[in-house]
C-alpha positions as CSV (number, residue, x, y, z in Angstrom):
1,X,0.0,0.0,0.0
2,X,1.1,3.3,-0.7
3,X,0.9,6.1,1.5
4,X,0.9,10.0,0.0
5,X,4.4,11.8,1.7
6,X,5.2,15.1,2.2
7,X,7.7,16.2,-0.3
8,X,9.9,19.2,1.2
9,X,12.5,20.9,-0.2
10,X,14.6,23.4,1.7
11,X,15.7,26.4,-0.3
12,X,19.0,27.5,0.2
13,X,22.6,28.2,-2.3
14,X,25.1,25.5,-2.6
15,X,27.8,28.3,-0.7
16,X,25.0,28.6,2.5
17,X,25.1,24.5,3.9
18,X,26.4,24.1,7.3
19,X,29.2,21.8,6.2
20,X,31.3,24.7,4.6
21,X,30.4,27.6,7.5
22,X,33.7,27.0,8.5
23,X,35.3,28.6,5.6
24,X,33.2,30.7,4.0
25,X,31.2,33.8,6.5
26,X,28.1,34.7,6.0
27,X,29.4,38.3,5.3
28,X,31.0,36.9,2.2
29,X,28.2,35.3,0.6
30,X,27.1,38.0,-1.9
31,X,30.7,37.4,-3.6
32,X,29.4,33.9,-4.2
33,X,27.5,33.3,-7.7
34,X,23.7,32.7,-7.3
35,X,22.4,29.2,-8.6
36,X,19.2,28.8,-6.1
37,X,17.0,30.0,-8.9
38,X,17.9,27.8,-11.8
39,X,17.9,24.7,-9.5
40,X,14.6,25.5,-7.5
41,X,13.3,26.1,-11.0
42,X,14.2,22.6,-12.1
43,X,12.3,21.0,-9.2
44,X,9.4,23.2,-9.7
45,X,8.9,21.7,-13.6
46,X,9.8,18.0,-12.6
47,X,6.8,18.3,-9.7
48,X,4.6,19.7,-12.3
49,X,5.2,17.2,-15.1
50,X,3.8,15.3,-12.5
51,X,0.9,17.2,-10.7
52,X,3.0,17.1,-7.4
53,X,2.8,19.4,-4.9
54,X,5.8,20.1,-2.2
55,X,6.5,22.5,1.1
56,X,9.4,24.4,0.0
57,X,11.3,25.5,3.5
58,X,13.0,29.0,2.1
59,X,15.6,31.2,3.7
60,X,14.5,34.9,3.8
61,X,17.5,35.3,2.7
62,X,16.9,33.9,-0.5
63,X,13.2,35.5,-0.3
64,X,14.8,38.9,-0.7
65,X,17.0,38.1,-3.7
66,X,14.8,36.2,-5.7
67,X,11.1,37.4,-5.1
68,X,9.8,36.2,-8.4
69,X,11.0,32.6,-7.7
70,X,8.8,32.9,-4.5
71,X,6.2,34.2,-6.3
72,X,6.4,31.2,-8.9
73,X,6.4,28.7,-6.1
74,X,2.9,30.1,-4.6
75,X,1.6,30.4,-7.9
76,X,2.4,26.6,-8.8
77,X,0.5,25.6,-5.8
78,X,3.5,24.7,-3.1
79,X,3.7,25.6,0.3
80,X,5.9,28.4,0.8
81,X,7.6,27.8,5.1
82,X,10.6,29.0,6.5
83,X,13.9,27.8,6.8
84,X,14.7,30.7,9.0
85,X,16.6,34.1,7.2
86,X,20.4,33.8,7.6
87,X,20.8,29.8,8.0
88,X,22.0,30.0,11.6
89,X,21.9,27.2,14.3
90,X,18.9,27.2,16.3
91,X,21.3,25.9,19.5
92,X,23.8,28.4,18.7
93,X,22.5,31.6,18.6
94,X,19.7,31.7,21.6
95,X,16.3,32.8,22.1
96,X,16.6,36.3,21.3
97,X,18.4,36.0,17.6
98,X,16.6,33.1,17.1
99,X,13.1,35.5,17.3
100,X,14.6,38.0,15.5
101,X,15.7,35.5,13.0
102,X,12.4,34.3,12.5
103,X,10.6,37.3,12.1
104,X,12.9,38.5,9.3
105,X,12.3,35.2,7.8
106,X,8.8,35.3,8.1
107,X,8.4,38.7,6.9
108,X,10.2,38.5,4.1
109,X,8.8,35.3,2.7
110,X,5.5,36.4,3.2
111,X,5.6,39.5,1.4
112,X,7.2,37.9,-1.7
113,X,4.7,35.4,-1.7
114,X,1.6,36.8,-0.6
115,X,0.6,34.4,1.7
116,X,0.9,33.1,5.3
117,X,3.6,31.1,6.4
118,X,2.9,28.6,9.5
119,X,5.7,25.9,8.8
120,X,9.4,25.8,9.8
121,X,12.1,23.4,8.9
122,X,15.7,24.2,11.6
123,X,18.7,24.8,9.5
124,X,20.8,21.4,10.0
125,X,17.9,20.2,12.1
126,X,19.4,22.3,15.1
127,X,15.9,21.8,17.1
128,X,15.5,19.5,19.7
129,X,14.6,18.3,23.8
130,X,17.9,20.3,24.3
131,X,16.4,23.6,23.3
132,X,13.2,23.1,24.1
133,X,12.4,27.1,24.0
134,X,13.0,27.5,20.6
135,X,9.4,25.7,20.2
136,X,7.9,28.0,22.5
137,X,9.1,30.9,20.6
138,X,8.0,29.4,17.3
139,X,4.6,29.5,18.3
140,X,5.1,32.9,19.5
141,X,5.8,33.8,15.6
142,X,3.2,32.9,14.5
143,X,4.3,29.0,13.5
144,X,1.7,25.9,13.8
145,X,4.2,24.0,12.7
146,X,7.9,22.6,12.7
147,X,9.5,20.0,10.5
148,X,13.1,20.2,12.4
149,X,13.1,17.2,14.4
150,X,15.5,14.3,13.4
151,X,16.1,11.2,16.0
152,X,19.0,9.9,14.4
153,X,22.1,9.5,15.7
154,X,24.9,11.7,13.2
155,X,28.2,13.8,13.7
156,X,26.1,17.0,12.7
157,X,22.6,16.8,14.2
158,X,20.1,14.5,15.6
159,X,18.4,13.2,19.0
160,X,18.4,9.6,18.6
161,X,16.0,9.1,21.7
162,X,13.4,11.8,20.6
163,X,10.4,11.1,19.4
164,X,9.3,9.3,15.8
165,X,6.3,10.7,15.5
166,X,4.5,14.1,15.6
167,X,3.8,15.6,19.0
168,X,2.8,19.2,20.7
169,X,5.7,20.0,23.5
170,X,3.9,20.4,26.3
171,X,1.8,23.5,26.7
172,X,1.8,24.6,23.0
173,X,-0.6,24.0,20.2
174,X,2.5,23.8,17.6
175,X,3.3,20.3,16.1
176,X,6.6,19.3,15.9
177,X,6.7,16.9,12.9
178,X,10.4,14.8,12.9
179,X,12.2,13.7,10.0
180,X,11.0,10.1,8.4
181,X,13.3,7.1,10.4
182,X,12.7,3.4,10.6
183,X,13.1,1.3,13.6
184,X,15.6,-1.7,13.2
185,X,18.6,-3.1,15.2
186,X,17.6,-1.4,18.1
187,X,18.0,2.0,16.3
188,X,16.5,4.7,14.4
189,X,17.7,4.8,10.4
190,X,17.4,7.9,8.6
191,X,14.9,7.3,5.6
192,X,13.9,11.2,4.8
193,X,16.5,12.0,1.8
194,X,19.1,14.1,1.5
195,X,23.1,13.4,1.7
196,X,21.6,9.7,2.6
197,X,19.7,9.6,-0.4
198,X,22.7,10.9,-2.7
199,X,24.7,7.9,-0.8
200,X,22.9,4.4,-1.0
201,X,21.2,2.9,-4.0
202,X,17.7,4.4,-4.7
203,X,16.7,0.7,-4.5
204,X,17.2,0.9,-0.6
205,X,15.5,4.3,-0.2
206,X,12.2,2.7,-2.1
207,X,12.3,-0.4,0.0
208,X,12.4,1.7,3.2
209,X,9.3,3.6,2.4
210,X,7.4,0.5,1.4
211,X,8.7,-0.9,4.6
212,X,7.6,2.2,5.9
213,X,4.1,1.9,4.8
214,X,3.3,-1.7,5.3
215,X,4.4,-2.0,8.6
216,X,3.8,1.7,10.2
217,X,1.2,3.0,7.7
218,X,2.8,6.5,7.9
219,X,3.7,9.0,5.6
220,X,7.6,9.4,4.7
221,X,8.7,13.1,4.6
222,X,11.3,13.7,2.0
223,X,13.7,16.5,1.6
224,X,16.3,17.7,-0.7
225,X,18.2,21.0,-1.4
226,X,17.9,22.8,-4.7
227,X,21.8,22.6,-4.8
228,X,21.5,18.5,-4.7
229,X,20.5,18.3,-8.2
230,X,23.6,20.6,-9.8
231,X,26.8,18.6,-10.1
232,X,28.3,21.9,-12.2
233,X,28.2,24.4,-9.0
234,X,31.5,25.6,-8.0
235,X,33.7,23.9,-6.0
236,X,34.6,25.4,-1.9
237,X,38.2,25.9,-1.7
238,X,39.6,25.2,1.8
239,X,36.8,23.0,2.7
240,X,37.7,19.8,4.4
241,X,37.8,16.6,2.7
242,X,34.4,15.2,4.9
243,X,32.8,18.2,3.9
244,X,33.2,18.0,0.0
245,X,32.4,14.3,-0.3
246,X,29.2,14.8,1.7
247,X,28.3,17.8,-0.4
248,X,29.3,16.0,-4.1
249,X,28.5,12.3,-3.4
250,X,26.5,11.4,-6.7
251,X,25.3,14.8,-7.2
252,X,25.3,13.7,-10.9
253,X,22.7,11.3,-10.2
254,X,20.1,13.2,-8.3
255,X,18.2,14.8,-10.9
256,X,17.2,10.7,-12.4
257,X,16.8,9.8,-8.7
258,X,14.3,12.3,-8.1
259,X,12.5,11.7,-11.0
260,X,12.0,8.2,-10.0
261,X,10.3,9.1,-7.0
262,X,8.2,11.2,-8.2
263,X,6.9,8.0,-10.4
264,X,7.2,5.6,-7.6
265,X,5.3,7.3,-5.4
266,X,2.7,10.1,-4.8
267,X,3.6,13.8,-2.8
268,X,2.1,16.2,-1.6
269,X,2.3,19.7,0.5
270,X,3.2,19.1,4.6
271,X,0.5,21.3,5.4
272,X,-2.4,19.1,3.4
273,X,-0.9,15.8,4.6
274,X,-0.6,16.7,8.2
275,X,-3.8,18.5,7.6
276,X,-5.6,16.6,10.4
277,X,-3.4,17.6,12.9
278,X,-2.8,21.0,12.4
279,X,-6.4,21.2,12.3
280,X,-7.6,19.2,15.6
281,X,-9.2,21.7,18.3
282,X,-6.7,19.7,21.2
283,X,-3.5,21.6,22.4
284,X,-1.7,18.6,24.1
């Protein structure tokens, strides 16, 4: 049986990932060549050819460079959500920039697009039990949701022990919504996309989601960066070896990969597959 996912994308330039902060500042990245628009754009005509719909997590960052590509993703029927403005770690920066992050985001998403914005994704997934005001401030913005969640256990980010499936933290009508895993060796395995996806045959990522479906009867989230599909960006000098491999492992590849799971299985907006949740009267 197959179950309709949410397919997210989170909308950010190949020279603003986490995985090359250390060497390039965020001052610096106007110097960098743009390629967000020409690679979101390609994602936008492969959903169509299909009648897909997808929750596009955008930095406001981006939002202010390129409003017409915000504008095109409203128009095409997406769901336009935040991915914060500058791409900074929720557990780095503390309550107070991480408000004033969001309400830059929020504001400057919403008035290239036109429309409200109630979903977050955390860069690098940098939400978790260990900050667990950053959800109270969410709701403060204005969120009903967050898509930042991810109990797997990596060098990066994760909270193995958290929780699987959506929940409110206590006292707050926001959802958190975590990142698609699988239960097996007494673990959690990551089965939502991204470097992951690039990495292991797209035979395995298929047979998890079946798995997925058959013995959970859940919907997979999916994500993937505009910059995933574009083999030809430019490469970071001084960036360490980890870094690069993680960022070009079978970049080549992704555009036929995607494509294929677009066929093999249907996708839709977080906010219309979640829709009974963020929807139900009950707070707790």
């Amino acid at each position: 049986m197959s179950i309709p996912g949410a397919m997210t994308i989170d909308v950010e330039d190949y020279f603003q990932v986490q995985a090359f902060a250390d060497v390039i500042d965020r001052d610096h990245w106007e110097s960098y060549p743009r390629r967000v628009e020409d690679n979101t754009a390609w994602l936008l005509d492969a959903l169509a050819a299909r009648n897909q719909r997808a929750t596009f997590f955008t930095l406001g960052w981006v939002a202010d460079r390129h409003q017409s590509l915000i504008r095109r993703i409203v128009d095409a029927g997406h769901e336009l959500a935040s991915h914060g403005y500058g791409h900074q770690l929720v557990d780095h920066i503390g309550p107070d920039a991480f408000r004033a992050d969001l309400r830059r985001a929020r504001a400057a998403l919403e008035d290239a697009g036109g429309v409200a914005v109630i979903g977050y994704r955390a860069p690098t997934f940098s939400i978790g039990p260990h900050v667990p005001w950053a959800w109270d401030i969410l709701e403060e913005t204005g969120h009903r949701y967050s898509s930042s969640l991810f109990p797997v256990r990596h060098d990066l980010y994760g909270t193995p022990d958290a929780a699987r499936t959506p929940f409110q933290p206590a006292g707050l009508s926001l959802w958190e919504i975590p990142l698609t895993t699988i239960k097996g060796l007494g673990r959690n395995w990551p089965c939502a996309g991204g470097g992951y996806f690039r990495l292991l045959p797209y035979a395995a990522y298929r047979q998890a989601v079946r798995h997925l479906h058959r013995t959970e009867h859940n919907p997979a989230i999916f994500y993937t960066h505009p910059w995933e599909l574009d083999p030809a960006q430019p490469h970071i000098p001084g960036s360490r070896l980890t870094a690069r491999f993680r960022h070009r492992v079978n970049l080549a590849r992704m555009k036929t990969r995607f494509s294929a799971l677009l066929t093999d299985f249907a996708w839709d907006r977080m906010d219309h597959i979640f829709a009974d949740l963020l929807n139900s009267p009950g707070t707790h």
